[in-house]
mmCIF file of the N, C-alpha and C atoms, coordinates in Angstrom:
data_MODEL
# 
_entry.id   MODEL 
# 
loop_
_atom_site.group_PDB 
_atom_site.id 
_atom_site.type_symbol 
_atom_site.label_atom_id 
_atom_site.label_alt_id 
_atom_site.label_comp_id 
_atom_site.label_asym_id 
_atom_site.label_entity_id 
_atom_site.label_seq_id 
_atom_site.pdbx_PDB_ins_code 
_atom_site.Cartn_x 
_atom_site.Cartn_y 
_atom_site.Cartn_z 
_atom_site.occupancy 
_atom_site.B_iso_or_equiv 
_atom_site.pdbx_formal_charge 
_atom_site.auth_seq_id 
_atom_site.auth_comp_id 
_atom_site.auth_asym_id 
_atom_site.auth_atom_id 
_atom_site.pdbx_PDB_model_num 
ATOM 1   N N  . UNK A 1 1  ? 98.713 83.662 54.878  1.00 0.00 ? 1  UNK A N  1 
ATOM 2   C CA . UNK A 1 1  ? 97.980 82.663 55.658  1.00 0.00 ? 1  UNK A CA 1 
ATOM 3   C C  . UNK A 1 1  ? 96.743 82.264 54.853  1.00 0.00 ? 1  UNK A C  1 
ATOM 4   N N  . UNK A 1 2  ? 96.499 81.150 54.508  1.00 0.00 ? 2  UNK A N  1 
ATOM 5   C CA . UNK A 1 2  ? 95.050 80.661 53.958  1.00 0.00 ? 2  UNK A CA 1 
ATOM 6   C C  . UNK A 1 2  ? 94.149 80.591 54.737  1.00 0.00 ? 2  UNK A C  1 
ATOM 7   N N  . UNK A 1 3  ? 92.926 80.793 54.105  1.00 0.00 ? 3  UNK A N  1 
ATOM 8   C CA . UNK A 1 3  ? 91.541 80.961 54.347  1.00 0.00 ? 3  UNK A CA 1 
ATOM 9   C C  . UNK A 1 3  ? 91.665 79.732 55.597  1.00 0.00 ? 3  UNK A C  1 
ATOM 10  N N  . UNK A 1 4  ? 91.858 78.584 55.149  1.00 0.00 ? 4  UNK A N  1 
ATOM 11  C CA . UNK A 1 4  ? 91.247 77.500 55.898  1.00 0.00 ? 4  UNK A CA 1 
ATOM 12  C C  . UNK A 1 4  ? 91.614 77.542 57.505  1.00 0.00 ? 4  UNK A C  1 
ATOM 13  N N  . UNK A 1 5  ? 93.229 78.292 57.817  1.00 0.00 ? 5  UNK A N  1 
ATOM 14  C CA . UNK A 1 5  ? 93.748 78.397 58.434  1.00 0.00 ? 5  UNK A CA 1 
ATOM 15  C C  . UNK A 1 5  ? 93.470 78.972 59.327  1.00 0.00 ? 5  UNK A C  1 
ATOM 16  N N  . UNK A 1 6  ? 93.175 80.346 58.654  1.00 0.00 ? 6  UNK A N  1 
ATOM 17  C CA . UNK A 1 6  ? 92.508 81.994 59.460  1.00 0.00 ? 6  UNK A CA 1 
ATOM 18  C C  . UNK A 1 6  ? 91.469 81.217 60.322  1.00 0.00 ? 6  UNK A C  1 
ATOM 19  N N  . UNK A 1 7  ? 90.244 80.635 59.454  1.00 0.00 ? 7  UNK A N  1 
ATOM 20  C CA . UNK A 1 7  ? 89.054 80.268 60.149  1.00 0.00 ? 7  UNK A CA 1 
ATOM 21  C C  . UNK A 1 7  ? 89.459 79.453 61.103  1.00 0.00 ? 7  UNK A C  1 
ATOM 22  N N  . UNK A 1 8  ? 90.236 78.342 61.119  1.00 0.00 ? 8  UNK A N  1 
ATOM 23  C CA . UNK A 1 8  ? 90.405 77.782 62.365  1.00 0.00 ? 8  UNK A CA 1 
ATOM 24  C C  . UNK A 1 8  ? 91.001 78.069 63.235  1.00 0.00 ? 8  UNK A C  1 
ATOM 25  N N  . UNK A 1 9  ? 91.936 79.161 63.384  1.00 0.00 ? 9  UNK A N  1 
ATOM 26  C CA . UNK A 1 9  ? 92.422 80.189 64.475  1.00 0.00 ? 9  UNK A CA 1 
ATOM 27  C C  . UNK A 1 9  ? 91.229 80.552 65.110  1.00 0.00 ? 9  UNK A C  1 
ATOM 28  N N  . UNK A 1 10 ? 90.591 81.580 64.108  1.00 0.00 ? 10 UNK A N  1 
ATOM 29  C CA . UNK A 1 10 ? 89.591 82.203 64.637  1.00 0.00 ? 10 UNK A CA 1 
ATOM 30  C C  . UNK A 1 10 ? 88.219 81.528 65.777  1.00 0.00 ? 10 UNK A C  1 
ATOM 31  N N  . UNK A 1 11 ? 88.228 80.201 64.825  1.00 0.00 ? 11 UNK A N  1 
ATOM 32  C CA . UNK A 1 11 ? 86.975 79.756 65.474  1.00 0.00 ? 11 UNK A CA 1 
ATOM 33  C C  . UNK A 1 11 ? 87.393 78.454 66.349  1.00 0.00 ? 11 UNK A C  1 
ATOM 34  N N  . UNK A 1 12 ? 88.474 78.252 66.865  1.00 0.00 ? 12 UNK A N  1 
ATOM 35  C CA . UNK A 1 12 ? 89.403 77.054 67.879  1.00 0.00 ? 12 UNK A CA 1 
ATOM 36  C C  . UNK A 1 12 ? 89.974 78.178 68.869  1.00 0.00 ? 12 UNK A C  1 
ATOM 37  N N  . UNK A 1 13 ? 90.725 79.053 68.789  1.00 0.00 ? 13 UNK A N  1 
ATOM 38  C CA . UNK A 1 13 ? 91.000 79.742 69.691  1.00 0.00 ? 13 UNK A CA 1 
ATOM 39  C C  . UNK A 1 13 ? 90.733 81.317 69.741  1.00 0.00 ? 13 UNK A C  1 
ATOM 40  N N  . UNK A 1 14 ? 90.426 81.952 68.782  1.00 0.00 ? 14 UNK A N  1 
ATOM 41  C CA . UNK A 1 14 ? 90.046 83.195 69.630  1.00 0.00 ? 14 UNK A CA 1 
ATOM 42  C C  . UNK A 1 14 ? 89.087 83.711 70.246  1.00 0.00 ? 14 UNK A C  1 
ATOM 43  N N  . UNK A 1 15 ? 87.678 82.779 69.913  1.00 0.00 ? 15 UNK A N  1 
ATOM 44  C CA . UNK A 1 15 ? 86.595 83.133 70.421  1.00 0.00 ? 15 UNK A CA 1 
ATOM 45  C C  . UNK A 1 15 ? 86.132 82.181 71.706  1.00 0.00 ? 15 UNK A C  1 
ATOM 46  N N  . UNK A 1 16 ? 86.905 80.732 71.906  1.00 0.00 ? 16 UNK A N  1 
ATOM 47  C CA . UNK A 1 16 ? 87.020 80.339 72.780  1.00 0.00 ? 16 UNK A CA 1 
ATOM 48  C C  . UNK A 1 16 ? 87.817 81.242 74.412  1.00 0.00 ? 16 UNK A C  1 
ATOM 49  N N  . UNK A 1 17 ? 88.850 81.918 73.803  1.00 0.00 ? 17 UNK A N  1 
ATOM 50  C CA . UNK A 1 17 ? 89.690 82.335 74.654  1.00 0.00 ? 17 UNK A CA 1 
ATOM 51  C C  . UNK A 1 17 ? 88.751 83.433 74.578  1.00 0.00 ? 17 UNK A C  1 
ATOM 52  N N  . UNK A 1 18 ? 88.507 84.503 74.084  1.00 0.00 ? 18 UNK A N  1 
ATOM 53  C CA . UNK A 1 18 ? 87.462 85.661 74.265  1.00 0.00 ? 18 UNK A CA 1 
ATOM 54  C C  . UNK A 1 18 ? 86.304 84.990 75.321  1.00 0.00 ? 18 UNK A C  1 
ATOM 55  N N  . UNK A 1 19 ? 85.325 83.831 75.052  1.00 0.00 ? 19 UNK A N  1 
ATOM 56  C CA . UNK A 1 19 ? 84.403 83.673 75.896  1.00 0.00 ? 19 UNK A CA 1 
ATOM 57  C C  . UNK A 1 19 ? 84.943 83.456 77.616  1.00 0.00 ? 19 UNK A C  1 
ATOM 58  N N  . UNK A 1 20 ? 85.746 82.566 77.413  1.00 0.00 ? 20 UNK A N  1 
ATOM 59  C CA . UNK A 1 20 ? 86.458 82.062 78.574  1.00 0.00 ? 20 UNK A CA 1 
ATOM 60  C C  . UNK A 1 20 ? 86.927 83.314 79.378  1.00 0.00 ? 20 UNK A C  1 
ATOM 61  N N  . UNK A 1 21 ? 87.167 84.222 78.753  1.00 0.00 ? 21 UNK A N  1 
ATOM 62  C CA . UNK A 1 21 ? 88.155 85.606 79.483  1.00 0.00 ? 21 UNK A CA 1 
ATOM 63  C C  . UNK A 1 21 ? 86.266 86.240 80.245  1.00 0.00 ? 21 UNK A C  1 
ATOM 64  N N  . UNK A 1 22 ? 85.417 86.115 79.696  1.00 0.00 ? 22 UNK A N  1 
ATOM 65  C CA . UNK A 1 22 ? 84.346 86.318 80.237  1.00 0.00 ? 22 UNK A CA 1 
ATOM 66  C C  . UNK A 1 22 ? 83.571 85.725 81.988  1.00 0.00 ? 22 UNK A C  1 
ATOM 67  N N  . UNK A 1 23 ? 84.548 84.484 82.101  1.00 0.00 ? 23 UNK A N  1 
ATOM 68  C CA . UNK A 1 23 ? 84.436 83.955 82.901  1.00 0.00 ? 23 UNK A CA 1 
ATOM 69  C C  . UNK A 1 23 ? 85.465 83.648 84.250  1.00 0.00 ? 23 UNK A C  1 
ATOM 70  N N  . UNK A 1 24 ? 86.448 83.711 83.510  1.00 0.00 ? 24 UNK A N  1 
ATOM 71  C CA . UNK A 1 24 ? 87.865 84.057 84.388  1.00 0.00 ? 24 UNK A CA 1 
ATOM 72  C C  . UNK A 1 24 ? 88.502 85.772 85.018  1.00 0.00 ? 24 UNK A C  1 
ATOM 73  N N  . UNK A 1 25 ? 88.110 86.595 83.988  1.00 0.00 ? 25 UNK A N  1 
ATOM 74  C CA . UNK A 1 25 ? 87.473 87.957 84.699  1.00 0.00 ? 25 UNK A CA 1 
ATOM 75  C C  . UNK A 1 25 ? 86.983 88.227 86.462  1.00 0.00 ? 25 UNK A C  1 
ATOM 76  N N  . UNK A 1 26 ? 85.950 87.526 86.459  1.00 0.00 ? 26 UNK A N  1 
ATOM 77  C CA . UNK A 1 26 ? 85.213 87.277 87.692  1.00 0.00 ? 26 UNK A CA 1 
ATOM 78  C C  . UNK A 1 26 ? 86.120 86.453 88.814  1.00 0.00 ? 26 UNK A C  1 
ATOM 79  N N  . UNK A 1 27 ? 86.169 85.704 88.552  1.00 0.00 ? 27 UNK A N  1 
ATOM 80  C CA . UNK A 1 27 ? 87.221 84.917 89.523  1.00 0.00 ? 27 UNK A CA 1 
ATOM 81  C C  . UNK A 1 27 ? 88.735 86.014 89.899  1.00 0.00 ? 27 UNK A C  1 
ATOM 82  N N  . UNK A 1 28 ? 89.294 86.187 89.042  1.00 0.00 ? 28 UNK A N  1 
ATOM 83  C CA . UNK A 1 28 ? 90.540 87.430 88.911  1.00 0.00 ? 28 UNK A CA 1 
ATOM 84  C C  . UNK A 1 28 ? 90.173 88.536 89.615  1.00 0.00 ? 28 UNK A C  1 
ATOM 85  N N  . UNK A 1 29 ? 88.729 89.423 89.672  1.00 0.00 ? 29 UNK A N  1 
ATOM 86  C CA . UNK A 1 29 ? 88.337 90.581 90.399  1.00 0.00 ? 29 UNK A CA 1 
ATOM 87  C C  . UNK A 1 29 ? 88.303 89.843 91.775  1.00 0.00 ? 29 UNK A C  1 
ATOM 88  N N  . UNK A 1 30 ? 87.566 88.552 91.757  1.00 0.00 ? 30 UNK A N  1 
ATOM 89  C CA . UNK A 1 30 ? 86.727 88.421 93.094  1.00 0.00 ? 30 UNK A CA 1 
ATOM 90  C C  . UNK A 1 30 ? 88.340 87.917 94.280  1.00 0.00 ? 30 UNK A C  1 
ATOM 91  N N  . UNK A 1 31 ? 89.682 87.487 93.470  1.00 0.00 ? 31 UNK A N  1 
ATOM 92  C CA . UNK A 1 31 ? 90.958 87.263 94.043  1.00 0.00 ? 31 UNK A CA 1 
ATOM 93  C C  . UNK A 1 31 ? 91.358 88.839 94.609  1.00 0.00 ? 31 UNK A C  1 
ATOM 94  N N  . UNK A 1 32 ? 91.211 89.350 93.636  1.00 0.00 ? 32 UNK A N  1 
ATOM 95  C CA . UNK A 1 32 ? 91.891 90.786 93.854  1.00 0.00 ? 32 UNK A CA 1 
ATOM 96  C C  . UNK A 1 32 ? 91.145 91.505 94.914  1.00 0.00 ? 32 UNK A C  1 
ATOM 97  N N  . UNK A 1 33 ? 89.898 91.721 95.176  1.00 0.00 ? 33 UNK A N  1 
ATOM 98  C CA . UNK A 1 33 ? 89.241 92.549 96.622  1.00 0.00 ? 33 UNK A CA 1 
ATOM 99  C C  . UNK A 1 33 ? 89.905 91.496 97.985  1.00 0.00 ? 33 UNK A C  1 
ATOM 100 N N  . UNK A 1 34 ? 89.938 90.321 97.544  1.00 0.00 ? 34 UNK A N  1 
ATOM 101 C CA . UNK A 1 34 ? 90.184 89.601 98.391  1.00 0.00 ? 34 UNK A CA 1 
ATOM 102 C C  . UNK A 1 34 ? 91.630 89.794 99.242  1.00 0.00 ? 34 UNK A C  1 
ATOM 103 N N  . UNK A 1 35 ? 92.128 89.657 98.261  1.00 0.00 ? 35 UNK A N  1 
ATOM 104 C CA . UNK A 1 35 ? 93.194 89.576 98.530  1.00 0.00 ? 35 UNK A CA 1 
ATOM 105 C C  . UNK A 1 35 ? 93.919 91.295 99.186  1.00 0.00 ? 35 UNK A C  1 
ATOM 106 N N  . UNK A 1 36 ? 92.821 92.407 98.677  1.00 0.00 ? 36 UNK A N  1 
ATOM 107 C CA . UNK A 1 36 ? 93.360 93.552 99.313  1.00 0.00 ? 36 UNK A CA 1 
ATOM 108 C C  . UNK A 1 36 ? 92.688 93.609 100.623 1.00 0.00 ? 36 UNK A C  1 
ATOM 109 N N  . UNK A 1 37 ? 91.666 93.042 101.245 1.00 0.00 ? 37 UNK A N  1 
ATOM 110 C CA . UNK A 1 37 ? 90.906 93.231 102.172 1.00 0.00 ? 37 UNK A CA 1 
ATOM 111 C C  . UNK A 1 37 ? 92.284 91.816 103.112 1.00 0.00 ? 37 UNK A C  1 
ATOM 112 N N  . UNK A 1 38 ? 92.560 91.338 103.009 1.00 0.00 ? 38 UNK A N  1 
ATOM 113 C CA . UNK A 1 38 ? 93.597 90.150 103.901 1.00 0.00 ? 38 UNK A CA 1 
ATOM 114 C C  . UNK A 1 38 ? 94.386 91.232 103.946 1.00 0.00 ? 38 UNK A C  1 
ATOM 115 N N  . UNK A 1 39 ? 95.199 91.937 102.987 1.00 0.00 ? 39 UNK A N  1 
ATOM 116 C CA . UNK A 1 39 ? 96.518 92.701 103.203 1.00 0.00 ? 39 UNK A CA 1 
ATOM 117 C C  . UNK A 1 39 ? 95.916 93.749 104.414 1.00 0.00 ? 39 UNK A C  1 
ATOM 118 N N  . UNK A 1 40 ? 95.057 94.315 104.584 1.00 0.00 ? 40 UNK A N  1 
ATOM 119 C CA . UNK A 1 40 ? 94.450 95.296 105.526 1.00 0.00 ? 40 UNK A CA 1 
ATOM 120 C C  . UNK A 1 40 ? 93.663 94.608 106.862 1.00 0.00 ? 40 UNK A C  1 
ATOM 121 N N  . UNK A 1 41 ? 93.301 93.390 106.711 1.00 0.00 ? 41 UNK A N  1 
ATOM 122 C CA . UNK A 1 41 ? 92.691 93.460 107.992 1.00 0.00 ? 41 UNK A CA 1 
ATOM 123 C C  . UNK A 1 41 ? 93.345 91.970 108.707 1.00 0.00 ? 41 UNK A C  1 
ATOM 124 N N  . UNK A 1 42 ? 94.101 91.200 108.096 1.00 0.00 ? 42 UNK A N  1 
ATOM 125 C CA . UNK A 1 42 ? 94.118 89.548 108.352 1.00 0.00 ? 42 UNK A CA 1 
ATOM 126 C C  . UNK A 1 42 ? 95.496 90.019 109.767 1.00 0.00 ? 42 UNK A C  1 
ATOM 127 N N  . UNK A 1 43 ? 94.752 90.891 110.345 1.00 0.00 ? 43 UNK A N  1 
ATOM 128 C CA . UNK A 1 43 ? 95.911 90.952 111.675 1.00 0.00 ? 43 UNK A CA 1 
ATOM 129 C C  . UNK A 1 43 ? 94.826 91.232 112.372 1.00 0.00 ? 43 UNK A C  1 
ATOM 130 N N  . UNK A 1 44 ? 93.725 91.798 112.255 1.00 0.00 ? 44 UNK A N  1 
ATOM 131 C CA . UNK A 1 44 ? 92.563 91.641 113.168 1.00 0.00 ? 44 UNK A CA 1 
ATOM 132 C C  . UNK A 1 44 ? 92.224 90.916 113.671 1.00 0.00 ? 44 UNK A C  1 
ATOM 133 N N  . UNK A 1 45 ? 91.646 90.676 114.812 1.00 0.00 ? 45 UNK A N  1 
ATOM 134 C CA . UNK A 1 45 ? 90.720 89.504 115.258 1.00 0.00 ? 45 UNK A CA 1 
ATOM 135 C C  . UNK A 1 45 ? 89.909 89.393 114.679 1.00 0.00 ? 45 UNK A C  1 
ATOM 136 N N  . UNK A 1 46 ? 89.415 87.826 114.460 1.00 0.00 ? 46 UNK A N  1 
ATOM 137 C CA . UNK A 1 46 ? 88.578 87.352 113.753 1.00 0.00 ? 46 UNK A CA 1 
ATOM 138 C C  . UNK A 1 46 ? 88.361 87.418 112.414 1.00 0.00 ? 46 UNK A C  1 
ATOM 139 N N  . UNK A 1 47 ? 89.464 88.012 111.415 1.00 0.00 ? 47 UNK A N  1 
ATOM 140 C CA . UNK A 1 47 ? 89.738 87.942 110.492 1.00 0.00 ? 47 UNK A CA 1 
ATOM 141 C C  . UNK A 1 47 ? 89.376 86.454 109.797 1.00 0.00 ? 47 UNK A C  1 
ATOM 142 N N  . UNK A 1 48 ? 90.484 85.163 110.373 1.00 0.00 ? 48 UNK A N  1 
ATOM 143 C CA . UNK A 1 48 ? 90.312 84.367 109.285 1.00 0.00 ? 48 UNK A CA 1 
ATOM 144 C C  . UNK A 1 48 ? 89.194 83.293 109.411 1.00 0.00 ? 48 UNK A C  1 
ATOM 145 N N  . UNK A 1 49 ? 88.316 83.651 110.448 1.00 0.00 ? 49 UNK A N  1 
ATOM 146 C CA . UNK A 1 49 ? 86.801 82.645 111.290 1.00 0.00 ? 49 UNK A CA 1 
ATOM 147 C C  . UNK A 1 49 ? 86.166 83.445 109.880 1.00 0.00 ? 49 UNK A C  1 
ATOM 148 N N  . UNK A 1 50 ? 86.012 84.639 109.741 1.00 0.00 ? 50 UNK A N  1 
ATOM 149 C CA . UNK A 1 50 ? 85.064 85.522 108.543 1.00 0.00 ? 50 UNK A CA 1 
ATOM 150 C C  . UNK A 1 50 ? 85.659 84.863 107.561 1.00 0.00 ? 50 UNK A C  1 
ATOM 151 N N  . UNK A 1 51 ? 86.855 84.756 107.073 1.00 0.00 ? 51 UNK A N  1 
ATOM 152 C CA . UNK A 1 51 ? 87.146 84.795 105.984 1.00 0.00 ? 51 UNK A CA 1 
ATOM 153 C C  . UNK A 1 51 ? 86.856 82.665 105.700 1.00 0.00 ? 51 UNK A C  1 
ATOM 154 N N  . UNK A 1 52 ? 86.615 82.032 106.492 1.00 0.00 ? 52 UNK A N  1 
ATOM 155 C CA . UNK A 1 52 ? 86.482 80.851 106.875 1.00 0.00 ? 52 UNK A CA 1 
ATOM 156 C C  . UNK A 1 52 ? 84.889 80.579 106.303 1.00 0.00 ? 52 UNK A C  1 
ATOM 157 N N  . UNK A 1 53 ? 83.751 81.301 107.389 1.00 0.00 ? 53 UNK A N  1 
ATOM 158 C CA . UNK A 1 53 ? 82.933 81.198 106.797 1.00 0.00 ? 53 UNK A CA 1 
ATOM 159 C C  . UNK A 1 53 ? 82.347 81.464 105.334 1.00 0.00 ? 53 UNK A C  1 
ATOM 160 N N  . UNK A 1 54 ? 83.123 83.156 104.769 1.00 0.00 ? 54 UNK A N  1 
ATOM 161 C CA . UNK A 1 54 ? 82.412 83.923 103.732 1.00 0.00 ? 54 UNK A CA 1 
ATOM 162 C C  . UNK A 1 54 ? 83.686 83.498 102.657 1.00 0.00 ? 54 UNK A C  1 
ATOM 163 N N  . UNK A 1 55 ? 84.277 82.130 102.480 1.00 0.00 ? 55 UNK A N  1 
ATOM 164 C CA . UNK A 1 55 ? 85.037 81.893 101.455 1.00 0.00 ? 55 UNK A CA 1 
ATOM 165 C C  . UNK A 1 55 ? 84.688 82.528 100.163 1.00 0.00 ? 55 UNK A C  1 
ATOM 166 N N  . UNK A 1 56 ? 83.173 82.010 99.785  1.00 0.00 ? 56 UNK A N  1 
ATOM 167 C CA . UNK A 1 56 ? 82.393 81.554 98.626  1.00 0.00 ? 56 UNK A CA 1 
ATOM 168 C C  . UNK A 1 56 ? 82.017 82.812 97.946  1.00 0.00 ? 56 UNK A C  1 
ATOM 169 N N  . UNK A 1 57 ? 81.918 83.942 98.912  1.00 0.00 ? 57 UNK A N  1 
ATOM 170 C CA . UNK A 1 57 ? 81.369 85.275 98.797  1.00 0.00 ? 57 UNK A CA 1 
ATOM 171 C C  . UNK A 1 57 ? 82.158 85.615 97.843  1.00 0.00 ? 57 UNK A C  1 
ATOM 172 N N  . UNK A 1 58 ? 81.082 86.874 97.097  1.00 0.00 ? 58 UNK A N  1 
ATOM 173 C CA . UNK A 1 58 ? 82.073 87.730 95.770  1.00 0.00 ? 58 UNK A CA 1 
ATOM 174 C C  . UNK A 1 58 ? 82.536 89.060 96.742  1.00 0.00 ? 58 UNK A C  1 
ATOM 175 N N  . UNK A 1 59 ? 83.467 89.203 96.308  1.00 0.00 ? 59 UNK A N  1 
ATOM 176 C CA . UNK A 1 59 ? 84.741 90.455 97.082  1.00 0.00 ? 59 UNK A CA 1 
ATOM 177 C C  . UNK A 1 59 ? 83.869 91.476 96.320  1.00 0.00 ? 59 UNK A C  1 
ATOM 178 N N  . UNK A 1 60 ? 82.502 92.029 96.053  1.00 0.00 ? 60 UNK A N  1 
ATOM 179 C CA . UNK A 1 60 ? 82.334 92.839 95.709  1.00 0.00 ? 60 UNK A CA 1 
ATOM 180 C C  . UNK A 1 60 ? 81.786 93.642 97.365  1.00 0.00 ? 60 UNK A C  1 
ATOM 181 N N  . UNK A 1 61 ? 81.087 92.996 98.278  1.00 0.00 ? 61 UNK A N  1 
ATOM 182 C CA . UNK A 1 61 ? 80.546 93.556 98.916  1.00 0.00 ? 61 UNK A CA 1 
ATOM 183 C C  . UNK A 1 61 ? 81.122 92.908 100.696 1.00 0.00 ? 61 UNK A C  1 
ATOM 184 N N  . UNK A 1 62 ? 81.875 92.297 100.204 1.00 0.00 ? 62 UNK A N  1 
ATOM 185 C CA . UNK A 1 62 ? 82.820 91.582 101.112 1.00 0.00 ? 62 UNK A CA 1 
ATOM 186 C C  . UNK A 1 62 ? 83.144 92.552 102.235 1.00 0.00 ? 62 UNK A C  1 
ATOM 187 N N  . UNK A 1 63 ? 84.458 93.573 101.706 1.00 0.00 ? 63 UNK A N  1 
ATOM 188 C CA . UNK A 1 63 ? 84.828 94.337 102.704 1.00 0.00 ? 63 UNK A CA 1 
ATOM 189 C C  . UNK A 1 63 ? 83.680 94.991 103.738 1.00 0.00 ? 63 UNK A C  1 
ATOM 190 N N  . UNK A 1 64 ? 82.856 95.886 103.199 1.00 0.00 ? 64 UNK A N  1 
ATOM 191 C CA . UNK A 1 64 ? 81.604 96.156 103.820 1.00 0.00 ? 64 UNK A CA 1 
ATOM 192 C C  . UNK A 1 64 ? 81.278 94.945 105.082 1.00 0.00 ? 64 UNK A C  1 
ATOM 193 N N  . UNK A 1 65 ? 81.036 93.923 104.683 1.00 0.00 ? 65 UNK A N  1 
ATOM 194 C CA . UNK A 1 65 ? 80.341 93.076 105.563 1.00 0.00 ? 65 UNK A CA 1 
ATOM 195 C C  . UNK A 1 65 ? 81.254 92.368 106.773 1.00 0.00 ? 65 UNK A C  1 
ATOM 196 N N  . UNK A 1 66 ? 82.449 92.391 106.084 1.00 0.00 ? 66 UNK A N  1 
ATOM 197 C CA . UNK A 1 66 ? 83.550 92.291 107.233 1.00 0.00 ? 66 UNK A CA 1 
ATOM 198 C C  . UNK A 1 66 ? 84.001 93.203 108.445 1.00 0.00 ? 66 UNK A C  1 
ATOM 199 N N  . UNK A 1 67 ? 83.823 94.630 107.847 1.00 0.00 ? 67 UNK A N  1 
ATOM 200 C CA . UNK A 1 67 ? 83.722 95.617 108.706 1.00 0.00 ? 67 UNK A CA 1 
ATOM 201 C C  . UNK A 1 67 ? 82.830 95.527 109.514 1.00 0.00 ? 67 UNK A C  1 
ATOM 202 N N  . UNK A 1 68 ? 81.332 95.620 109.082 1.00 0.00 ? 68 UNK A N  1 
ATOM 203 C CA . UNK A 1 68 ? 80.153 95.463 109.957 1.00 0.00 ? 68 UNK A CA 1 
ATOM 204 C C  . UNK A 1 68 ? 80.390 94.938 111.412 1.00 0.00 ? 68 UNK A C  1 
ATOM 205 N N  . UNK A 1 69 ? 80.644 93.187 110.422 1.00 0.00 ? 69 UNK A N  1 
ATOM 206 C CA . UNK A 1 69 ? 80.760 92.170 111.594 1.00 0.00 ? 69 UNK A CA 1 
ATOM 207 C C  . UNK A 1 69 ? 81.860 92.392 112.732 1.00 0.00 ? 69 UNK A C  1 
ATOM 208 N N  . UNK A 1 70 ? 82.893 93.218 112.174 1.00 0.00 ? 70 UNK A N  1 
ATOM 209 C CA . UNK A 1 70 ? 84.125 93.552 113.075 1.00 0.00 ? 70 UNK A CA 1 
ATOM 210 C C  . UNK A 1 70 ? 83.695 94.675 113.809 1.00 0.00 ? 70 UNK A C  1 
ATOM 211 N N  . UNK A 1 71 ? 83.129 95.456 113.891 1.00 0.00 ? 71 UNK A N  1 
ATOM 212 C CA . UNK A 1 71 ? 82.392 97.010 114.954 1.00 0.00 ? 71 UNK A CA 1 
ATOM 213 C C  . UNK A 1 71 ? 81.526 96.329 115.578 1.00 0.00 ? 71 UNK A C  1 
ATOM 214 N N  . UNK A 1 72 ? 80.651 94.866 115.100 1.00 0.00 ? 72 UNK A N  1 
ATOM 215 C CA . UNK A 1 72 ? 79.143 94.250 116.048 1.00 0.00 ? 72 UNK A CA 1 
ATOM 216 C C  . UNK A 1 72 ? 80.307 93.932 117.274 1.00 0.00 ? 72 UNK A C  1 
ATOM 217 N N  . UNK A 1 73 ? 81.041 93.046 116.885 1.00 0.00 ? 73 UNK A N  1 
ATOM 218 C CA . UNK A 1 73 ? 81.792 92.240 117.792 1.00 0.00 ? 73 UNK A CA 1 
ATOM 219 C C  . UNK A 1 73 ? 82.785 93.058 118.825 1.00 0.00 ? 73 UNK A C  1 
ATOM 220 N N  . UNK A 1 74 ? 83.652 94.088 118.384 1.00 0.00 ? 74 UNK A N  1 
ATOM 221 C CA . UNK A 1 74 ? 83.922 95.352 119.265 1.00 0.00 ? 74 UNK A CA 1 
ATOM 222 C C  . UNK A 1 74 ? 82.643 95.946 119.992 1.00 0.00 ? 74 UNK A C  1 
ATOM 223 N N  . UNK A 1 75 ? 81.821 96.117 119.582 1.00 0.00 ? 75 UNK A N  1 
ATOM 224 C CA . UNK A 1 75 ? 80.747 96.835 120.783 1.00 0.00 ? 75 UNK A CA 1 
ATOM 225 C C  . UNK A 1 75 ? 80.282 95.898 121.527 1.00 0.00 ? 75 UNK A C  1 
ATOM 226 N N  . UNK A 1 76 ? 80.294 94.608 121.238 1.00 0.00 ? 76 UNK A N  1 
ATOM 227 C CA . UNK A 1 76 ? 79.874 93.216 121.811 1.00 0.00 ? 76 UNK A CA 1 
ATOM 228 C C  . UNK A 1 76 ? 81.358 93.042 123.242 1.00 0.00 ? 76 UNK A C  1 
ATOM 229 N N  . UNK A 1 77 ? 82.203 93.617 122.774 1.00 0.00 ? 77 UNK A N  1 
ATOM 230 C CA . UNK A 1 77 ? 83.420 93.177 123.520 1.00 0.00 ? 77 UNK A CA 1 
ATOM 231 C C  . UNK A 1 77 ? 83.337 94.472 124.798 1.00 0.00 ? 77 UNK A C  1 
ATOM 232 N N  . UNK A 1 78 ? 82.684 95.484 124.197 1.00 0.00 ? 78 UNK A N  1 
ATOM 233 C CA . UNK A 1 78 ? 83.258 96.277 125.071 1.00 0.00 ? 78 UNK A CA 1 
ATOM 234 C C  . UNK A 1 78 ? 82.114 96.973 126.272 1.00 0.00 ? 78 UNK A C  1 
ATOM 235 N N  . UNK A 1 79 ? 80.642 96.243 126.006 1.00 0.00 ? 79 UNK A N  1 
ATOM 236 C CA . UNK A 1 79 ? 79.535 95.973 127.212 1.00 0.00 ? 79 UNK A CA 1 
ATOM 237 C C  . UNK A 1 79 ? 80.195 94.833 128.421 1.00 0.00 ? 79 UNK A C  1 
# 
């Protein structure tokens, strides 16, 4: 492979695709909590009103806050 070649691999796609994987990472984690917190709770009530409002949210702290809101609203239900 020639020089001229290597470099433009290198500097057209691998460091493009390296940066980019920096950014698509995040999106890929923030699918994946998501998507395990629906498999476990999207039979609950009020599942998809939460999941309606907190689209935008990162699935890092998601589950937590879904729970919360789901025990306020059970003790809310059951005064």
């Amino acid at each position: 492979m020639n020089k001229k070649l290597r470099d433009f691999i290198i500097v057209f796609v691998i460091i493009p695709l390296s940066l980019s994987s920096l950014i698509w990472v995040h999106f890929l984690t923030n699918y994946m909590d998501w998507k395990h917190i629906k498999e476990e709770y999207h039979i609950q009530e009020g599942y998809w009103e939460f999941f309606g409002r907190n689209w935008y949210k990162k699935g890092f702290q998601i589950e937590v806050d879904y729970l919360r809101e789901y025990k306020e609203k059970q003790e809310k239900a059951a005064e």
